[in-house]
C-alpha positions as CSV (number, residue, x, y, z in Angstrom):
1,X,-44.2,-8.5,21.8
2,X,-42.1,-8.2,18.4
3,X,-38.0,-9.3,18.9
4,X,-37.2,-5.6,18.9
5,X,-39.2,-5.0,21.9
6,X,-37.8,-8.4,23.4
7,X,-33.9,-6.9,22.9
8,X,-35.4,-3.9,24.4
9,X,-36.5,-5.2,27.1
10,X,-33.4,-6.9,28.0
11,X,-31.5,-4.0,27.4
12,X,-33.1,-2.0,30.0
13,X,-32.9,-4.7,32.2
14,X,-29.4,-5.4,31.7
15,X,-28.8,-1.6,32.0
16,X,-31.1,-0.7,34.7
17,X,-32.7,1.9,32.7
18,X,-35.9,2.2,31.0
19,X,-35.0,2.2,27.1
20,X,-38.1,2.0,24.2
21,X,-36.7,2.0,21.0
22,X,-37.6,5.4,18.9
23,X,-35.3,4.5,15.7
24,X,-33.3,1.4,14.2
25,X,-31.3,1.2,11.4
26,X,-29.3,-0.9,9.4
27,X,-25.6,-1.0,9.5
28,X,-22.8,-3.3,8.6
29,X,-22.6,-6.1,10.4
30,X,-19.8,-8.5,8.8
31,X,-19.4,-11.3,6.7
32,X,-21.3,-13.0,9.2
33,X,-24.1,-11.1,11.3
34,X,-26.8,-9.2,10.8
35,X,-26.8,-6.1,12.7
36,X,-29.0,-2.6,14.0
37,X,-28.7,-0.1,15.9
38,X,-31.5,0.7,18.3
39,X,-31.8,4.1,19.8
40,X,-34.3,5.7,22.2
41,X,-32.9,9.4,21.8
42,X,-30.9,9.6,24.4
43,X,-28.6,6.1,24.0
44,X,-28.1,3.7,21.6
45,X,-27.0,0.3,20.9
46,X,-24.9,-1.7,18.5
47,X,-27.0,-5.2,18.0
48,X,-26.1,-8.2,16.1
49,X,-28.2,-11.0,15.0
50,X,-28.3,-14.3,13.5
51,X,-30.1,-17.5,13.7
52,X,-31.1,-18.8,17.3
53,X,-28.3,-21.9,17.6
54,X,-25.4,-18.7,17.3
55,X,-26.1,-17.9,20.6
56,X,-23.1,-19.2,22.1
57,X,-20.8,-17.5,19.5
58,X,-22.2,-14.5,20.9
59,X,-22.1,-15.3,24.6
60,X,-18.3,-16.2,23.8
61,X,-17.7,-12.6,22.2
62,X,-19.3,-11.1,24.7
63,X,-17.1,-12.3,27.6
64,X,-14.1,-11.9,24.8
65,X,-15.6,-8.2,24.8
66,X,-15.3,-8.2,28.5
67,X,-11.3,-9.7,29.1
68,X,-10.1,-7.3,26.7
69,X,-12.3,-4.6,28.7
70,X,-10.5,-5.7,31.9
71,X,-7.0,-5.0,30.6
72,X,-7.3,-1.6,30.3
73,X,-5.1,-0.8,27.4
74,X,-7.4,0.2,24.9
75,X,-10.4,1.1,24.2
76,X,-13.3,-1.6,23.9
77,X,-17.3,-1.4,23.6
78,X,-18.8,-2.8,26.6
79,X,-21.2,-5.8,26.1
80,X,-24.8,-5.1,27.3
81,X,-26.6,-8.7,27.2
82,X,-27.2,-11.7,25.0
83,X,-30.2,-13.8,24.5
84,X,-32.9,-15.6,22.1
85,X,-35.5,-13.2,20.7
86,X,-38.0,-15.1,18.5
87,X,-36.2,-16.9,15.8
88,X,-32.3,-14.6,16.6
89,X,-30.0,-14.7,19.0
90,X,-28.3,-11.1,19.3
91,X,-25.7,-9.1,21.1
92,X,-26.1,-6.3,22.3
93,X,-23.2,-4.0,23.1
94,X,-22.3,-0.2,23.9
95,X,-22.6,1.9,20.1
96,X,-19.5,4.0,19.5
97,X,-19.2,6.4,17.4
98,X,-16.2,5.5,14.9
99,X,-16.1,8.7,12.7
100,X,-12.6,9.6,13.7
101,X,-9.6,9.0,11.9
102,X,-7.1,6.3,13.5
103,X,-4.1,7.3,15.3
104,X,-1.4,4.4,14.2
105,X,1.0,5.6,17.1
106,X,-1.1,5.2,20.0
107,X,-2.9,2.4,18.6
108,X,0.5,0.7,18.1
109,X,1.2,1.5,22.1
110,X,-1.9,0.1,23.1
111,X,-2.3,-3.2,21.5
112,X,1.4,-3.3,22.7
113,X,0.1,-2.7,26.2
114,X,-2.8,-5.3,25.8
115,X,-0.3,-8.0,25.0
116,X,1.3,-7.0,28.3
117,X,-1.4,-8.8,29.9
118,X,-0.8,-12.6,30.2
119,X,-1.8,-15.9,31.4
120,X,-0.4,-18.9,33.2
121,X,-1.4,-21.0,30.4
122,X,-1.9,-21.0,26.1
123,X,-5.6,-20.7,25.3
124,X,-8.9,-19.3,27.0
125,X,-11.6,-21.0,29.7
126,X,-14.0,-21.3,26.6
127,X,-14.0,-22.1,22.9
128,X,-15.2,-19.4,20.5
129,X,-15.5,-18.7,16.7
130,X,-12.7,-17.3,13.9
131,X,-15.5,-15.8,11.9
132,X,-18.2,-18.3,12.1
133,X,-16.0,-21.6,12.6
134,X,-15.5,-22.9,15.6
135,X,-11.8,-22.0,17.5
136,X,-10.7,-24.2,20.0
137,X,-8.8,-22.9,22.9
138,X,-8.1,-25.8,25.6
139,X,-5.4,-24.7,28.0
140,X,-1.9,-26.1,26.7
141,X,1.3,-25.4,28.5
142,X,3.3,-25.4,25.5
143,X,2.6,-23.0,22.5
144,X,4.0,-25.5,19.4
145,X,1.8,-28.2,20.7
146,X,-1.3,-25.5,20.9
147,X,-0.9,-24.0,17.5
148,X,-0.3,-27.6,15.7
149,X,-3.6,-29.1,17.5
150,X,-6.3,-26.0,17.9
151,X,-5.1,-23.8,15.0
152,X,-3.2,-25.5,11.9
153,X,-4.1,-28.4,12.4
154,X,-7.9,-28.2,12.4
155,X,-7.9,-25.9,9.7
156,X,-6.2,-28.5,7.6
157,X,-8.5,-31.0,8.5
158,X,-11.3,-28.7,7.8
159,X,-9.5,-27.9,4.5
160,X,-9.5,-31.7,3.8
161,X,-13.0,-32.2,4.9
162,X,-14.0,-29.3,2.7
163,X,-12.7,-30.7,-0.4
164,X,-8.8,-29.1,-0.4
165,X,-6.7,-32.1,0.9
166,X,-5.6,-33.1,-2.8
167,X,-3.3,-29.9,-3.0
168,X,-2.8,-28.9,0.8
169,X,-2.6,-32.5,2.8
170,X,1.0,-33.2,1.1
171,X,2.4,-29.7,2.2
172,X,0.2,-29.4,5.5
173,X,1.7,-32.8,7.0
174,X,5.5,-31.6,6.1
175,X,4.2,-28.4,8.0
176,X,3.0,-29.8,11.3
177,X,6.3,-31.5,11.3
178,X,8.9,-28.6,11.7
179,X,6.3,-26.5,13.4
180,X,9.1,-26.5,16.2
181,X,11.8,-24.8,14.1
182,X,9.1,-22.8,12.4
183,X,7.9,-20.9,15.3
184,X,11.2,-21.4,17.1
185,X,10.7,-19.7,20.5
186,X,9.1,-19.5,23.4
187,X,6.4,-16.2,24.0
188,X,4.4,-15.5,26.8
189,X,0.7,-16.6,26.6
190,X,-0.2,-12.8,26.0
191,X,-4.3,-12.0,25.9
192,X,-4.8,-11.2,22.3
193,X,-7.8,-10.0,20.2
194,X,-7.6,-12.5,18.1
195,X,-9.0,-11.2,14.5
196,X,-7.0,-8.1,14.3
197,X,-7.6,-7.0,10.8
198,X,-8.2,-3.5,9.7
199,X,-12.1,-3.6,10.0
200,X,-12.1,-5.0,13.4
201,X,-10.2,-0.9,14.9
202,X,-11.6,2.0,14.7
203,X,-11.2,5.2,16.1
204,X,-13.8,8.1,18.3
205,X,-13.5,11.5,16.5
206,X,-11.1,12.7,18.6
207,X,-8.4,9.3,17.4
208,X,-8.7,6.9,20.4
209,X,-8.2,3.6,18.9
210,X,-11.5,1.4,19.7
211,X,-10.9,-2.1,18.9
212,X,-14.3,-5.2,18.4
213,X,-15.2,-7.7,17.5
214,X,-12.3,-10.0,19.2
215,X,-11.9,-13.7,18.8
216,X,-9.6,-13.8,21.9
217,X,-7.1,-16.3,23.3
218,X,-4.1,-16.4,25.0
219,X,-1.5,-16.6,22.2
220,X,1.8,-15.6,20.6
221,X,1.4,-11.8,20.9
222,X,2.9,-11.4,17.0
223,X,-0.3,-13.7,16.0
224,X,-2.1,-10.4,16.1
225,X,0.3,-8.4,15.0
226,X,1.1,-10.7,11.9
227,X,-2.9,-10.2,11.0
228,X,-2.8,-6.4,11.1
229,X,-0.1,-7.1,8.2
230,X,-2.6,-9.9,6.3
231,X,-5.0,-7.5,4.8
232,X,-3.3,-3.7,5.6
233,X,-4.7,-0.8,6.5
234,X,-2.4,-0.4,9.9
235,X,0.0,2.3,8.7
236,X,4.2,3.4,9.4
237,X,3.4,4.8,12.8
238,X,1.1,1.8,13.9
239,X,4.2,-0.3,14.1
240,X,6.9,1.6,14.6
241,X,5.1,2.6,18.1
242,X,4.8,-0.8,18.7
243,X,8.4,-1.8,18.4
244,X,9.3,1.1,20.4
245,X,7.0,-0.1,23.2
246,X,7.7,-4.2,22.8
247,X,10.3,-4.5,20.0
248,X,9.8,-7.7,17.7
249,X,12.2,-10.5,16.7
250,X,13.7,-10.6,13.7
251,X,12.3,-13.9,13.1
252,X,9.0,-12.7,13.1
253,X,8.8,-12.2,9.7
254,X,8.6,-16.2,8.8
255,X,6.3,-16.5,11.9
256,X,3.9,-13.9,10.8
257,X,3.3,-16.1,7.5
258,X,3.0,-19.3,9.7
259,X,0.1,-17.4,12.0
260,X,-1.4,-15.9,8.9
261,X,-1.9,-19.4,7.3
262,X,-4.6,-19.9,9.8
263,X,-6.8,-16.9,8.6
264,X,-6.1,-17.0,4.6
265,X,-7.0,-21.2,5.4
266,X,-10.3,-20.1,7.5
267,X,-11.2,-17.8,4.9
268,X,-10.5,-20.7,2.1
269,X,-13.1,-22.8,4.9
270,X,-15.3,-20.5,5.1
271,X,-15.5,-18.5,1.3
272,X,-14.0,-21.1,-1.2
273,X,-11.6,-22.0,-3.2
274,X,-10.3,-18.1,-4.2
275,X,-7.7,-18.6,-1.2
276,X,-6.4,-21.5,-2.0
277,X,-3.4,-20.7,-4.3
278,X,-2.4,-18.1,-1.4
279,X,-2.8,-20.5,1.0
280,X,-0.8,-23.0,-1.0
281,X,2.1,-20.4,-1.3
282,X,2.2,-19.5,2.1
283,X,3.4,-23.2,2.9
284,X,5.5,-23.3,0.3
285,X,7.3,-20.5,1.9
286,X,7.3,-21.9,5.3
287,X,9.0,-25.2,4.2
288,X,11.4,-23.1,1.6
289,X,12.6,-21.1,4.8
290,X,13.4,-24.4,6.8
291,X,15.1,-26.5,4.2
């Protein structure tokens, strides 16, 4: 039995259904994954793959998959099964199609809705992955001392580990000492996606936003919002639907460069040195706006 056949196998046993695979092809799978989709005529399946010790990275987005699933505010692909086939691990989830064109209003209502949903506590049961490096998310009661430990904080380190400290320790320490005027308030611990850039929301052909391939935590509700800003593609109506439904602080606007430091560091971790003028900027913003 070849891996395809494996997944297949699983699939149908996950699903309760017989499936034998008549066609697979290629697609997009990130930065990151590999990834297929396997059809038998009458269903298909979105499948991604990488080596055999990423299995727990897809385990974790597969119960990410399934929280955001259980909010009911917007669309998300169901999660099928995980597992080893051969030398891969893979995911297998429900295949959408995403021909449609977005509509930023009731996107903006939704995600707005999602962050409705909340926790007792900052963080999630289980760690996951930011792309492929790791993200920590042990339970903290208080939001400062989350983001300065599992977020900032370990991405500097990483920085430093990865060669960066020279330019970024200097700046990063001054950082992780006003985090508390920085962020400044107190949110909720609302259920977030996580990596909420524009090629992680797409849209059926008839506009429903659809939104994958989460890296989800309980969090600061604008950290998602700040990262639909990082890299555009979220238009006018995306966030002026959102306001309407949950307006925003007007202090957002220095947080949302504090929360995007994390991604334009974990890109600089993961895809070199291109991101690390930007990254160096962005603290030299932050520490401009609190002297």
């Amino acid at each position: 039995m070849n891996d395809r056949e494996t997944i297949a196998r699983r699939i149908a046993s996950a699903t309760g259904r017989p499936f034998r695979i008549q066609r697979e092809q290629s697609v997009v799978g990130g930065c990151i994954n590999r990834a297929v989709v396997l059809d038998d005529g009458a269903r298909a399946y979105f499948v991604k793959l990488n080596s055999a010790d990423r299995l727990a990275m897809f385990e974790a987005e597969s119960e990410g998959l399934t929280a955001l699933r259980e909010a009911n505010a917007i669309r998300v692909p169901e999660p099928v099964c995980t597992g080893i086939a051969g030398t891969q691990s893979y995911l297998a989830i429900e295949h959408l199609d995403l021909a449609g064109r977005l509509d930023g209003a009731q996107a903006g209502r939704r995600l707005a809705q999602l962050h409705r949903f909340t926790a007792p506590d900052f963080g999630w049961h289980r760690d996951n992955t930011i792309g492929s490096t790791p993200q920590h998310n042990a339970r903290a009661s208080d939001w400062v001392d989350f983001w300065r430990l599992h977020r900032l904080g370990f991405q500097l380190d990483l920085a430093a580990r990865n060669g960066y400290g020279r330019v970024l320790s200097d700046p990063g320490e001054r950082l992780m000492s006003v985090l508390d005027d920085l962020i400044g308030h107190r949110p909720a611990p609302s259920l977030l996606h996580g990596d909420l850039w524009g090629g992680n929301i797409g849209a059926t052909r008839e506009g429903e936003p659809i939104i994958f391939d989460p890296a989800v935590y309980y969090g600061d509700r604008e950290t998602d919002l700040a990262m639909t800003e990082l890299f555009g593609g979220f238009g006018a109506d995306f966030y002026t639907a959102y306001r309407e439904a949950w307006p925003v602080p007007p202090e957002y606007g220095t947080r949302k460069i504090l929360y995007n430091l994390y991604h334009v560091l974990n890109h600089l971790n993961l895809f070199g040195g291109g991101y690390l003028a930007q990254a160096k900027g962005m603290m030299d913003r932050l520490l401009a706006a609190v002297r």
